[in-house]
Structures are given as C-alpha cells and as structure tokens.
C-alpha positions as CSV (number, residue, x, y, z in Angstrom):
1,X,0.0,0.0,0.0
2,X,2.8,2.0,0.7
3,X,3.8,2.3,-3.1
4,X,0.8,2.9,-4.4
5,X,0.4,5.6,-2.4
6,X,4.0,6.9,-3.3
7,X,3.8,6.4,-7.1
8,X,0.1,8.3,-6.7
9,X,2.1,11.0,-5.0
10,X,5.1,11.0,-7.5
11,X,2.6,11.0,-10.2
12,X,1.0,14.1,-8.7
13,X,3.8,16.0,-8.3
14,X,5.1,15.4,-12.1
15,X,1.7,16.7,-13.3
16,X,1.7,19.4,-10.8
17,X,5.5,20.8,-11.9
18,X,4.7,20.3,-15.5
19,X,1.2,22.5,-14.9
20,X,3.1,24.8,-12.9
21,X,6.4,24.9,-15.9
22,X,3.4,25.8,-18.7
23,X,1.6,28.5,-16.4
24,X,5.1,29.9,-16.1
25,X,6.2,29.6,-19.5
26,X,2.8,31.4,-20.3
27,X,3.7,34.7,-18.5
28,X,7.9,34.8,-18.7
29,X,8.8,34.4,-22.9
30,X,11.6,31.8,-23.2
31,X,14.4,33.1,-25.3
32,X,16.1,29.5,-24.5
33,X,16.0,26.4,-26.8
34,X,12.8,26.2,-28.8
35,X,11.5,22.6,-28.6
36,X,10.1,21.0,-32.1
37,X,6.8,18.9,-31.9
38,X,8.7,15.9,-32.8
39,X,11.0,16.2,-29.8
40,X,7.8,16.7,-27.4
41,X,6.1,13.8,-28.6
42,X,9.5,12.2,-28.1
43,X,10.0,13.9,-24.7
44,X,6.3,11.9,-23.8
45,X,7.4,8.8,-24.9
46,X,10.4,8.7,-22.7
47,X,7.9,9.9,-19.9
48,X,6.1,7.1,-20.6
49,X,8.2,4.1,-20.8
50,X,9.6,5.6,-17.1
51,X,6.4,5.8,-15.8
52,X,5.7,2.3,-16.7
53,X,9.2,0.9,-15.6
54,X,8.6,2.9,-12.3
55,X,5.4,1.1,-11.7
56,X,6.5,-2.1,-12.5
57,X,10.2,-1.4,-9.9
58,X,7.2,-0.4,-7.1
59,X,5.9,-3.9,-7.8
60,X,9.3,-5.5,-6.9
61,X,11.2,-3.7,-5.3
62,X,14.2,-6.4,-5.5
63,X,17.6,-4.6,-6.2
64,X,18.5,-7.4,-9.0
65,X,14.9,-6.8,-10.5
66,X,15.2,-2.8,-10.3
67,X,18.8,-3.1,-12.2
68,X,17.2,-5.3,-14.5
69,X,14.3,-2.7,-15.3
70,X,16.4,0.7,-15.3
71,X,19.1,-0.5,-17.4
72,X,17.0,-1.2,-20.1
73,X,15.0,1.3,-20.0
74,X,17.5,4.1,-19.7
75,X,19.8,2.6,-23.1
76,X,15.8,2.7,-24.5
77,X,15.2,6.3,-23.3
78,X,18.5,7.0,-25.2
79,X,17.6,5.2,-28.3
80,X,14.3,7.3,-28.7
81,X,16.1,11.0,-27.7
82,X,18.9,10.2,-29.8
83,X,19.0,13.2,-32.3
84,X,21.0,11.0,-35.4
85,X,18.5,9.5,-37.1
C-alpha cells in the first residue's frame, strides 16, 4: 500500500510541476532552446516508458529486478532521444 500511495504522490507531483512549468512559461517568454513537436512527442514517450518501468520497480522492489528494469529502460530512453536519425 505504501507504493501505491507513493507512485500516486510522485505521479501528482510530475503533473503538478509540468502545470506549474506551462503556467510559467505562459507569463515569462523563453528566449532559451525552442522545442520541435517531434521532440515533445519524443520527450512523452520517454515519460512514458519511465512511468511504466517505475510502476512495475514499485511492484518488486528487489535490487536485481530494479537493475534489470532501469538499465534497459534508460539505453531505450537514449535510443528514442537520440538526435541521429
């Protein structure tokens, strides 16, 4: 019960900072790095698959399974932010 409860609160706080980032980028003007559509959709993949892999590490929280899940996933988050195409 305990990780349900965190990953509800960790899920929370990701859609409560990205609100909070678009209300913010709504009154200051970035003059930084624009960010294509393709790269956003990419961005929310990656968010995704993370998400998913975070769920399933709450599930078994095992050291061996963890290591088994993130390494994966992060040489898969690379794969699909990878700007050579």
């Amino acid at each position: 019960m305990r990780y349900i409860l965190t990953l509800i609160t960790t899920i929370l706080r990701i859609s409560f900072s990205t609100l909070l980032n678009q209300v913010a980028n709504s009154l200051v003007k970035n003059h930084g790095r624009t960010i294509t559509r393709k790269e956003s959709i990419k961005r929310s993949w990656v968010r995704t698959i993370w998400l998913i892999a975070g769920i399933i590490m709450l599930f078994n929280p095992a050291l061996p399974i963890i290591m088994i899940i993130a390494l994966p996933t992060t040489f898969l988050s690379f794969m699909i932010l990878d700007e050579m195409q």
